[in-house]
N, C-alpha and C positions, 0 to 999 in steps of 0.2 A: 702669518707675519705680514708687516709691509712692505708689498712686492715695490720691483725696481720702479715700477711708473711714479708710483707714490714718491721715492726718493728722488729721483729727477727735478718732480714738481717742487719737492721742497727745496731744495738748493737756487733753483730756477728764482723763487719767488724771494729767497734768501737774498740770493746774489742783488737781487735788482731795485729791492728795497734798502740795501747796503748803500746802492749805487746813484740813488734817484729818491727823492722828495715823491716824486708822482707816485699814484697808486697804477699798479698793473691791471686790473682785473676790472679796468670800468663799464667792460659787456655792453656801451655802445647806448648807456639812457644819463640822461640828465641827474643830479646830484640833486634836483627841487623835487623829485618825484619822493611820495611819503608812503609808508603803509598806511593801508588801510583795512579798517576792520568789520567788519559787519553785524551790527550788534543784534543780539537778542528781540522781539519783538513780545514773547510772550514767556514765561517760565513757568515749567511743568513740573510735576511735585516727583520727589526722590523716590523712584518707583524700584520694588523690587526685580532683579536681573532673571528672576523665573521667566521663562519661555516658551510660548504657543507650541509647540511642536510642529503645527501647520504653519505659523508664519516666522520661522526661526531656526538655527542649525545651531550645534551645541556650541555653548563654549567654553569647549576643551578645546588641548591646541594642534586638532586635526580640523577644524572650521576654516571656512577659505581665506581668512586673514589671519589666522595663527601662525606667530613667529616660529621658525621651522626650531627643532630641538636643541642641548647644546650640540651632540655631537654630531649630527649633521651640518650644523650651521660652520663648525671649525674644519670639518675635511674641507667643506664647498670653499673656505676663504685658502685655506691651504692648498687649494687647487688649480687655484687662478693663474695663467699664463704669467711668467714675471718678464715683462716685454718693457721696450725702454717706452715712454708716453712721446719720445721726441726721436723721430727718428733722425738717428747719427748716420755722418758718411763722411771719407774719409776726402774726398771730391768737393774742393773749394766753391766750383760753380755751382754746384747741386747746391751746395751748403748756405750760397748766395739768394739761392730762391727759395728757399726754404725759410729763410731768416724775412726774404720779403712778404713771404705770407703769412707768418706768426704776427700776433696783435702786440706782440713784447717789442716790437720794431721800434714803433712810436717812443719807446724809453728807452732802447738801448742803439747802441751804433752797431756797424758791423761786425767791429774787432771787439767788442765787447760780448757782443753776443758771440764769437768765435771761440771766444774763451771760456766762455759760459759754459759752451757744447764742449770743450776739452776736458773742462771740469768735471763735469758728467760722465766721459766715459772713465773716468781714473774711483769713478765710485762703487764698490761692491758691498752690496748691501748684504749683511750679514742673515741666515736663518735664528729664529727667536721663536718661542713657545708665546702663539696667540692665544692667550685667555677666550675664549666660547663666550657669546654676547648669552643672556639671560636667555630661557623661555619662558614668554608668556603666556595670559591664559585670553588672551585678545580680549579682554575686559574692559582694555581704558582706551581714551583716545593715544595716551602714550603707546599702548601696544600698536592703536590700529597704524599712528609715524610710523613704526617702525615698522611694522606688514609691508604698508602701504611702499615703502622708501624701498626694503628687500624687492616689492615685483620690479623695479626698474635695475635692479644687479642686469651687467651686461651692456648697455643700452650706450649709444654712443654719443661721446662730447661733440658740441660744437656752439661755437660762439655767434653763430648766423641767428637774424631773429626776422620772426618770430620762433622761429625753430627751435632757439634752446630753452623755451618754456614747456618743453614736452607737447606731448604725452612720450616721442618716439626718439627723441634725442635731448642732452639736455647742457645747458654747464653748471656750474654749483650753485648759482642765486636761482636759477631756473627750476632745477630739484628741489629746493627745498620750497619755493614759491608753492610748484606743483603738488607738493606732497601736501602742505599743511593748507590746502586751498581744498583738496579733493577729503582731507576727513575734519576739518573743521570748517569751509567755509570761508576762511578768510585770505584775503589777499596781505603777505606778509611784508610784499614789496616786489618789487621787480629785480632789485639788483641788491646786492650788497647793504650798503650803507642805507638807505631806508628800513632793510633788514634789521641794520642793530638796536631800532626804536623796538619792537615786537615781543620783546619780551622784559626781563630785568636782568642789568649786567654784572656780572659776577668775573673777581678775578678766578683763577685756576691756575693750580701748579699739579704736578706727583702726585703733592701730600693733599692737597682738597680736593682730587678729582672726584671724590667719593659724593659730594655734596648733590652732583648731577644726576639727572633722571635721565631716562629715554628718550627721545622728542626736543630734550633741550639743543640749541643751538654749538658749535663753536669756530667764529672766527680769525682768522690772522691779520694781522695790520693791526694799523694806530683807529684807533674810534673817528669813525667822520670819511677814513681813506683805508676801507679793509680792502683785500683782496682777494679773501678765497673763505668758503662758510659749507659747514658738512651738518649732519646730522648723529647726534652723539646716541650711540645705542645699548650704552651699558659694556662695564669690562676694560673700561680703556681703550672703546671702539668706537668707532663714526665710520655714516657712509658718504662718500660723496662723488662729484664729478668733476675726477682731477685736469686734465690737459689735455690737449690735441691728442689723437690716434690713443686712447686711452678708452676706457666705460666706466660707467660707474660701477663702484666696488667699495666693498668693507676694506678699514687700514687700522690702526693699532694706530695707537698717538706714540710718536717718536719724541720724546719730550727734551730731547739732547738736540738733536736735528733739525729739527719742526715742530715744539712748542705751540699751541694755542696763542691767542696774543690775550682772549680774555672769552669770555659765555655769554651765553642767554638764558635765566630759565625761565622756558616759558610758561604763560599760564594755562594748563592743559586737565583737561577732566581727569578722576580718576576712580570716579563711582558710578557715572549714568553709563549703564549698557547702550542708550540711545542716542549717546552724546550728544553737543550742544545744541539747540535751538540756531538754526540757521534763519535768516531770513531770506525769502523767496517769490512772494507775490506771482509767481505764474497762475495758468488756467489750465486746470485740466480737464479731461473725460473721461469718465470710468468706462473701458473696453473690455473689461474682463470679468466674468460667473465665477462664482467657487471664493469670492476673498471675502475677509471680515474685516468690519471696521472698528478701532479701538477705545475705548473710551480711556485708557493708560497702558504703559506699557508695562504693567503687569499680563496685559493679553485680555483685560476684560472685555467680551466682547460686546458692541454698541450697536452695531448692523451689521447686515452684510452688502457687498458687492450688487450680489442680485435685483435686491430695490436700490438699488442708485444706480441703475445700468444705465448709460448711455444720457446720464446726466453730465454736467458741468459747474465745477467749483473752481475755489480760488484758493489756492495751495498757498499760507499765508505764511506758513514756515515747513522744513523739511528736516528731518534728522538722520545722520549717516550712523544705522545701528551698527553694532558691534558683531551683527549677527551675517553682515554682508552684506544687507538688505536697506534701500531708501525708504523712510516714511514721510508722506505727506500727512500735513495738519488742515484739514477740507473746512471752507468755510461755503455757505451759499448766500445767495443774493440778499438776504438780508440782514448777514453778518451771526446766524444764529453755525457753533461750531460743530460740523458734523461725527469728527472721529481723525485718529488716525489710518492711512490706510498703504497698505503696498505700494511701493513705483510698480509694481509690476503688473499690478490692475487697471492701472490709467495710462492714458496719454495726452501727449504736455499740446497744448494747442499754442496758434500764434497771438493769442486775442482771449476774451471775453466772449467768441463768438463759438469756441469750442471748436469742437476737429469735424474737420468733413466727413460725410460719411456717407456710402454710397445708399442711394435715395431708386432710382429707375421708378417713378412712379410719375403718374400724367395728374394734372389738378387743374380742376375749374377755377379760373378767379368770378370772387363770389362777393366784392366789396368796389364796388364802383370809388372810395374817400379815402383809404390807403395808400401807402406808400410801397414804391420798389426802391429800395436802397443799394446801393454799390458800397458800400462798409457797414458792416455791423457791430464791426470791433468796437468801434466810437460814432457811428450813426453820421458819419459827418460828409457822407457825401449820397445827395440824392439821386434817382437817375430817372425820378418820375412820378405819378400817379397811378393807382391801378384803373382809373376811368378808363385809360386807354387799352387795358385789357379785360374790362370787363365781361365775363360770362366767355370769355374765349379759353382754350383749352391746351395747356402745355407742360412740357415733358420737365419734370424735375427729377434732373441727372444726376443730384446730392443734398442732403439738407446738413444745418447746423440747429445742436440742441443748445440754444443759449444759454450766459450763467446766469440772465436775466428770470429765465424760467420758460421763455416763448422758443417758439421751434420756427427756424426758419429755412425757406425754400430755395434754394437755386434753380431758375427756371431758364429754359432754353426753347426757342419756338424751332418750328417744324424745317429750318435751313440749320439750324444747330446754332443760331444764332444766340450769345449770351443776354438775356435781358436785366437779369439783377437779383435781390432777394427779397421776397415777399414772405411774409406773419403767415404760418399754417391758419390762424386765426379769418384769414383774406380768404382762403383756398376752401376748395374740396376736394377731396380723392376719387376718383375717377378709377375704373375697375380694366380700364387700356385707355386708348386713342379714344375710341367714341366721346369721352369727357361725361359729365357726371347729366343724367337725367333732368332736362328742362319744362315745368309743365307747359304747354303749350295750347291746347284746349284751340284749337284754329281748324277752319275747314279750308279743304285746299286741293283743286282738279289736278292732274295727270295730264300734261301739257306737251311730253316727248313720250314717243311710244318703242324710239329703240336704246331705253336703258334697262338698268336691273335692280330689280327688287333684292336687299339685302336682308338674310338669317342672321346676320356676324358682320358691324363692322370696325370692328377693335383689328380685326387682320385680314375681313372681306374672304373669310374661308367657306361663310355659306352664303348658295345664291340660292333664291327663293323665286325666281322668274325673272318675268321680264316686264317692264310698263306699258310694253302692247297691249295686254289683258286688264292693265287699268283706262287705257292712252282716255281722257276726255271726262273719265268719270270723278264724281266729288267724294274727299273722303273726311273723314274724320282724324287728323293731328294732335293728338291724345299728350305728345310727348315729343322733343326734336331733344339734338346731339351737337352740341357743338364741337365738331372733332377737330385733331390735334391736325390734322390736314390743312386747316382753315375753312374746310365744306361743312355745312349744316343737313343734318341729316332729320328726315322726318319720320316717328312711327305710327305710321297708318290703320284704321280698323273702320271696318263698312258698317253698313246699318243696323248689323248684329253685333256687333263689337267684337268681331271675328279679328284677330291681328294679321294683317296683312304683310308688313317685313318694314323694313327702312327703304326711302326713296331722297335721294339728292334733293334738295330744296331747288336745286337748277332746273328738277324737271318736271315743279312744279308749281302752281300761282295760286298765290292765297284769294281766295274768295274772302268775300263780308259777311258768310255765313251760310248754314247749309246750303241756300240754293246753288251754291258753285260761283264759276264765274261767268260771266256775260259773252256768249259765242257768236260771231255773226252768223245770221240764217238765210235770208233776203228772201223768203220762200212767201207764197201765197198761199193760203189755210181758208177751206170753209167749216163752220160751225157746224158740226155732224149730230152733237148730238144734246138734248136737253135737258136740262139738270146738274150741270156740273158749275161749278163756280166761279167768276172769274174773280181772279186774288189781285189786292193792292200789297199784298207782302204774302212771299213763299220765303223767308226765312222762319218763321213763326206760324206762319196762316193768321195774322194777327189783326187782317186787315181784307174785308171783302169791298169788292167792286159792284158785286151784281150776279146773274145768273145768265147761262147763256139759251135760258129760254127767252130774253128779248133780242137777242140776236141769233136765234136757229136761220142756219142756212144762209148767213151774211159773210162774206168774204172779207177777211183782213190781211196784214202785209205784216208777216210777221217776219220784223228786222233783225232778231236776237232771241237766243234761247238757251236754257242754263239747265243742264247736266245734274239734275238734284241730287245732295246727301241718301236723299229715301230711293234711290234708283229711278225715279219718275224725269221724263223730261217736261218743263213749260216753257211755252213760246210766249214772247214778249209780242203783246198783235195791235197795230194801229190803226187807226182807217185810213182812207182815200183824201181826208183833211192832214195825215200825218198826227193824230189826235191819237196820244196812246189809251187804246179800251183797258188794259193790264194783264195779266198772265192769264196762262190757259194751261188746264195740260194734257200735251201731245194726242192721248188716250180720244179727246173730246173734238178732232178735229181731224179733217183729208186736207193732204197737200195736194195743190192744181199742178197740173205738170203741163 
């Protein structure tokens, strides 16, 4: 039956439209605000209501939006606390502030509202045999109204906004806003009066209540200044959200008391299991194995989840099926249509740049002409060149898979500092910190002799000695590192191509080629012995000077002398004019002491 609260609200609203021109119930928005509807973008062919069993729950009307039975549904309304929606008191001054926090203030004075509250308690609303709202088989979007409008039973009134738009509280333009936004899509209005555009208006009495469907509207008031609007659920039933210290609740139309003033019906699916075509334009990512994508909703299926893992599209339209279940309509970057697929597969990004997603991988920049960007969403803000990072090595803490089709980097240097997003296309991956293999091909002496030869330096877990046992000699730099440290790391191998380990490039000086680097000597050397060479080039041997059979046993001033790749030492030897003779080596000559 319709409990006391219901009766309250009608006499209330009675009274006052009795009393007053004004409408009651203006919920606090502008009378220029219009519905608005969200058209169509694409339409899908009249698919049969068969069912994936994998992406679907039956519908029958145990599915999570099936309208409860009838005789559930009549005890639950027959249950309902009959509690007054206004709370009476017989205490004038209570009754004073009480009246100053009701929004009916504004239209009525005190002594009218005094009376109002008199009126009210002298009403005892009779018991009456509620007709049971239908059950459906959640098939239309008129069942899913009605599912949808049953989960908010309970839920409590209030006139604050944005709060009485739901989800958690609501007043009556707010429910049914709520409701027909969350299975259709559309915004029906905000309040009332934009409301009565939304659908087609129809009188109602007793005798034509029959003409109504589920889902159709019905308000009270004059057209243009309603003030209260429910949701009609079959039976001579509507749910709505009557008045202060009240919930929403299922009422029985009082047709003596509280009459309708006129209808809506709206225009509502009653054939696609998938209901309408919404539009939607978001971006998504597919997160999730195991889904299929549809090419109808018959459930044929088009792909799967698996190959479009961790892609991004552009959700051009979404459908709220009948089965509980969101589908997205997936387009990609060049508009070719992928399928329908699960909400529950993807997720919804802020952008075109798709969802973050944790990356912990270290990458070479490998493109000197490149850009770093600070938006990828729309590319519109730049934050650089990769010149200035080139061949250096940094930690990308997450990447995005564009809907563009490019993968791109978030990088951070070695302070944690943000530097921007770079094109995987810019990049290389790199196996930790060391950063990815540079060739190097460079000869280069051993120049500190208390550091340490590295096995491991992605975490410096192996030590392979120490640079004393290199300290001065020339090696072969086969390979350097440029680590995420900002240190450059050298891989070393002797004249055998024995690998020797990683050496800091701090502790060590590139030479112009095998012969090493140039050492001061200042020492004096005689010519010991004859037949050895003297070289104009010991990078090559590519160049002779002469033989040191024309100067056996002649004394030179050898100023410098260079540590060779081959293990050989040669002294750089001049004469007594400071006239360089050219190299020598060690082997072929006694130092004077």
């Amino acid at each position: 039956m319709f409990i006391k609260n219901n009766m309250y609200l009608m006499l209330a609203v009675t009274f006052i439209s009795l009393s007053t021109s004004t409408a009651i119930f203006t919920e606090n928005v502008s009378a220029e605000q219009t519905s608005t509807e969200i058209s169509e973008i694409t339409t899908i062919p009249k698919d049969s209501t068969t069912q994936n069993t994998m992406e679907t729950a039956s519908s029958s009307s145990n599915t999570k939006e099936t309208v409860i039975s009838s005789d559930d549904e009549a005890n639950q309304v027959n249950s309902v606390e009959q509690t007054s929606p206004v709370p009476t008191t017989d205490n004038e001054e209570e009754l004073r502030k009480q009246f100053e926090a009701d929004s009916r203030s504004s239209v009525m004075s005190f002594e009218e509202y005094k009376s109002f509250i008199e009126t009210l308690k002298k009403l005892t609303p009779t018991q009456s045999d509620l007709p049971a709202a239908r059950a459906f088989s959640a098939g239309t979007q008129r069942d899913q109204i009605v599912a949808e409008a049953k989960k908010h039973l309970g839920k409590p009134y209030t006139q604050k906004h944005p709060d009485r738009l739901g989800p958690n509280k609501f007043d009556c333009s707010g429910l049914t806003r709520y409701v027909f936004l969350q299975v259709t899509g559309k915004n029906i209005g905000d309040w009332t009066v934009p409301q009565e555009k939304s659908g087609t208006k129809v009188a109602i009495s007793k005798a034509t209540i029959s003409q109504l469907q589920p889902g159709d509207l019905l308000f009270w008031g004059n057209a243009g200044a309603t003030y209260h609007v429910a949701i009609y659920i079959g039976n001579g039933q509507y749910i709505h959200a009557p008045n202060y210290d009240t919930t929403v609740e299922v009422s029985q139309i009082w047709w003596s008391e509280f009459p309708p003033s006129f209808a809506l019906k709206m225009n509502l699916t009653g054939t696609k299991p998938q209901g309408e075509a919404i539009n939607d334009g978001s971006y998504v990512t597919i997160t999730k194995k195991g889904y299929n994508t549809f090419s109808s909703f018959n459930w044929v299926k088009k792909n799967t989840s698996d190959n479009l893992l961790n892609k991004t599209y552009q959700a051009k339209i979404r459908y709220n099926h009948v089965n509980g279940d969101t589908y997205y309509s997936l387009y990609d970057n060049t508009s070719a249509w992928q399928g329908y697929i699960n909400s529950k597969a993807v997720q919804k990004a802020d952008g075109k740049r798709g969802i973050w997603m944790k990356n912990n991988e270290f990458v070479t920049v490998t493109n000197k002409s490149s850009t770093i960007w600070g938006n990828i969403n729309d590319f519109s803000a730049k934050k650089g060149s990769t010149a200035s990072l080139y061949q250096k090595t940094y930690h990308a803490q997450g990447r995005y898979n564009h809907f563009s089709g490019d993968v791109y980097y978030s990088l951070y240097d070695n302070k944690n500092t943000w530097l921007g997003y770079v094109n995987l296309k810019d990049l290389q991956k790199a196996d930790g910190k060391r950063g990815i293999w540079m060739k190097n091909n460079e000869f280069v002496t051993v120049t500190n002799k208390s550091s340490t030869i590295w096995g491991n330096i992605n975490d410096f877990s192996a030590k392979k000695g120490s640079t004393a046992s290199l300290y001065q000699k020339t090696y072969h730099a086969q390979g350097r590192y440029n680590h995420f440290s900002g240190d450059v790391y050298y891989s070393l191998y002797d004249n055998k191509n024995t690998w020797l380990g990683y050496v800091n490039l701090k502790d060590l000086q590139k030479a112009d080629g095998k012969r090493g680097i140039w050492m001061k000597n200042n020492e004096q050397v005689t010519i010991a012995k004859k037949g050895y060479t003297i070289w104009g080039d010991i990078n090559n041997f590519s160049s002779k000077k002469g033989s040191t059979n024309t100067v056996y046993k002649k004394t030179f001033h050898a100023q410098g002398r260079y540590n060779h790749f081959s293990g050989e030492v040669y002294y750089s030897l001049y004469d007594n004019n400071n006239k360089w003779i050219g190299y020598i080596n060690k082997t072929g000559v006694t130092v004077k002491h």
